[in-house]
Residue frames as qw, qx, qy, qz and C-alpha x, y, z in Angstrom:
[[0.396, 0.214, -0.732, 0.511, 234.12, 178.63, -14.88],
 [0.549, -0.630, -0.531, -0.140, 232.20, 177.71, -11.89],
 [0.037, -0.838, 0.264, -0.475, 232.72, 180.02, -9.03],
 [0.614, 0.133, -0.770, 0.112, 234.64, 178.28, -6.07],
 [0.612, -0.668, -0.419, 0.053, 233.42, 177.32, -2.29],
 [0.297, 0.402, -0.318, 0.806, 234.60, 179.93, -0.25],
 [0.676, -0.650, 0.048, -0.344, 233.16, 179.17, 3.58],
 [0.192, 0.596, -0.700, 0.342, 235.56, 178.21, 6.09],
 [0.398, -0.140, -0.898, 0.124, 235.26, 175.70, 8.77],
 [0.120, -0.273, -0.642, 0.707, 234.04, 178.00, 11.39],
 [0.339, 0.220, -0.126, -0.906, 231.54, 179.77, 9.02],
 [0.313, 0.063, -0.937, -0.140, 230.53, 175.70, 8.42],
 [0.199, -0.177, -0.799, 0.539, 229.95, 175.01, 11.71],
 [0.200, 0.244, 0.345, -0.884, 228.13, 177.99, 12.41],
 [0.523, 0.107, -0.538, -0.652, 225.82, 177.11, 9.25],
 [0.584, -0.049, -0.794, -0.161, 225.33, 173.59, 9.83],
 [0.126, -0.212, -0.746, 0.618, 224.13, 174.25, 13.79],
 [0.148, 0.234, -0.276, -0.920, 221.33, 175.81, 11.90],
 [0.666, 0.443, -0.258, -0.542, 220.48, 174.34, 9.36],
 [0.835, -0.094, 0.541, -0.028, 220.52, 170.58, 8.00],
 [0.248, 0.728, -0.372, -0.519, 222.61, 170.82, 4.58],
 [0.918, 0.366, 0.151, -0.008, 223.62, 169.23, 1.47],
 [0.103, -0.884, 0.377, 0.257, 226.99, 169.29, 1.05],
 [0.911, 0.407, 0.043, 0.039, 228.88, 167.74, -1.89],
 [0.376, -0.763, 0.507, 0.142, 232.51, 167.02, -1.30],
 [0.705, 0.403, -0.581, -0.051, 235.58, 164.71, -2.95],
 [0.789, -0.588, 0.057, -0.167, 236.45, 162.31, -0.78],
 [0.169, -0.774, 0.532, 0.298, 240.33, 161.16, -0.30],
 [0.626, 0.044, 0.738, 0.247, 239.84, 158.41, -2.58],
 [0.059, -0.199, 0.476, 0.855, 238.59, 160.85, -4.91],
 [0.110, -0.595, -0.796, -0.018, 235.20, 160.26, -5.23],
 [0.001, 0.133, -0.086, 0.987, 232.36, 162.67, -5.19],
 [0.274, -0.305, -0.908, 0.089, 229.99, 162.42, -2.65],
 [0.382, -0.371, -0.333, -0.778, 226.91, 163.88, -1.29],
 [0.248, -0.183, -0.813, 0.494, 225.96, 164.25, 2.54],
 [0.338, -0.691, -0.255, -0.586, 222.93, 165.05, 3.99],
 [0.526, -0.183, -0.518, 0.650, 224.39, 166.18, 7.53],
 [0.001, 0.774, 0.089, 0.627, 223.99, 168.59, 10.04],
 [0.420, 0.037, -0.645, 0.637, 224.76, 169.99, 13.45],
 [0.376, -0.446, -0.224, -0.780, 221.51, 171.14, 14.62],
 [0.322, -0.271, 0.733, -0.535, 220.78, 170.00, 18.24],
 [0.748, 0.072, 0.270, -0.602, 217.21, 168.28, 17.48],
 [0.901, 0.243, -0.354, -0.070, 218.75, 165.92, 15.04],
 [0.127, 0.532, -0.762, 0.347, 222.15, 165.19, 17.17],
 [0.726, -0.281, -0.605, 0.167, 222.08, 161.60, 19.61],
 [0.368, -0.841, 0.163, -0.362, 222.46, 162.07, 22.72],
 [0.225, 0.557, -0.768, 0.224, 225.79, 161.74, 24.21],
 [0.874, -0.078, -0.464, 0.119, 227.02, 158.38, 25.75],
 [0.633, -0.709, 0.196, 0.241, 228.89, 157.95, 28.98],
 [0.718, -0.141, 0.296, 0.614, 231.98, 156.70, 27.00],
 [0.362, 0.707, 0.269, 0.545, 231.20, 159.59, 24.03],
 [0.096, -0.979, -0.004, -0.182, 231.45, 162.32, 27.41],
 [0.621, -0.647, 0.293, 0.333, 234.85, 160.92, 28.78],
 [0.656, 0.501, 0.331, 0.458, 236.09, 161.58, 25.28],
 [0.018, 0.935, 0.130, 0.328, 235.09, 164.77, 25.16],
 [0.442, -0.883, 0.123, 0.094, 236.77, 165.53, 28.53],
 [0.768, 0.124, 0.248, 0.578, 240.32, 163.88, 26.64],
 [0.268, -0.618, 0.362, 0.644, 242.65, 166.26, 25.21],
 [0.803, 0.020, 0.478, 0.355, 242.70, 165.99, 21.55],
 [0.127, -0.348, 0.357, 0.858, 244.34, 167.57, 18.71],
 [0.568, 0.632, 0.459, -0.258, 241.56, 168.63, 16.67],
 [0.472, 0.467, 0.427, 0.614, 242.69, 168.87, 12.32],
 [0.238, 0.563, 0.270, -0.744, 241.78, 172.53, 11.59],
 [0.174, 0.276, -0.668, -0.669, 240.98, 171.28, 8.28],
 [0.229, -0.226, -0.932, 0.166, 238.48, 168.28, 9.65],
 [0.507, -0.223, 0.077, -0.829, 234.60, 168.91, 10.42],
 [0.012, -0.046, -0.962, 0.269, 232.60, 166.43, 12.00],
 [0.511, -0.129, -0.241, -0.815, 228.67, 166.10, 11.05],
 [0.539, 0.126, 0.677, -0.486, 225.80, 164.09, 11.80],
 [0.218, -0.080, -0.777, -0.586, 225.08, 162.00, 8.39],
 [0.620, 0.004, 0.374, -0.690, 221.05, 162.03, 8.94],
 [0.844, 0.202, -0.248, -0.431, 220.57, 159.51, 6.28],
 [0.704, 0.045, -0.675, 0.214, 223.11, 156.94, 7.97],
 [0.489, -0.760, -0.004, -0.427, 222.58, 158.44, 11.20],
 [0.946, 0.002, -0.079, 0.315, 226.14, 158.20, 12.09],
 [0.303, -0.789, 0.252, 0.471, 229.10, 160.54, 12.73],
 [0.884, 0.142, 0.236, 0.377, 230.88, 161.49, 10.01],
 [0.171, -0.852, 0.097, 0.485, 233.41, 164.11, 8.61],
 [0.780, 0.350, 0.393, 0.338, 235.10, 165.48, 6.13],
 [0.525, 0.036, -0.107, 0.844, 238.01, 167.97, 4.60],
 [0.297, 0.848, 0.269, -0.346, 236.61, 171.54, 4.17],
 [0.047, -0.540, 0.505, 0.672, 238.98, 172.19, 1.76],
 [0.067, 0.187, 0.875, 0.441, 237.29, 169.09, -0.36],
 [0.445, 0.559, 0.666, -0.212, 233.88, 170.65, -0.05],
 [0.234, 0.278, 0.685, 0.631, 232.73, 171.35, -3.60],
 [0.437, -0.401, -0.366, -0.717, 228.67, 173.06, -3.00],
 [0.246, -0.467, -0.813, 0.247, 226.80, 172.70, -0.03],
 [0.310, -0.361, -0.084, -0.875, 223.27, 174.28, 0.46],
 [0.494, -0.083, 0.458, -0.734, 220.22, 174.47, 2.79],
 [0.059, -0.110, -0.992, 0.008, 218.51, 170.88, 2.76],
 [0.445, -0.163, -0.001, -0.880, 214.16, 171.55, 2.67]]
């Protein structure tokens, strides 16, 4: 029996400002997918006007919901933390 992910979102985060990571998740269609992402300033865009009056919005944030940087589609994307499966340091 394989042993099971056991990092919370905030233990995520804190990882993935770091570090650039593989992380292998199901998605909600079921699928099983493979992101190279990360939250590391040096790889992050740099914010838009319209991306900072977002920010300054209100919103209800999931607590279940991360948000990454996909480097290889260099794009925003996210995903459950409950669906992640394995996710290590990227070299």
């Amino acid at each position: 029996m394989e042993d099971q992910f056991n990092m919370n979102k905030d233990e995520i985060r804190e990882f993935l400002t770091h570090a650039v990571a593989d992380v292998k998740f199901t998605k909600t269609n079921g699928t099983i997918r493979n992101m190279l992402c990360t939250l590391k300033a040096e790889y992050l865009p740099a914010p838009s006007v319209a991306e900072s009056v977002l920010t300054k919005t209100k919103r209800d944030e999931n607590p279940n919901i991360i948000a990454v940087w996909d480097i290889e589609k260099k794009d925003w994307r996210s995903f459950r933390v409950d669906s992640v499966i394995d996710m290590f340091e990227h070299y």
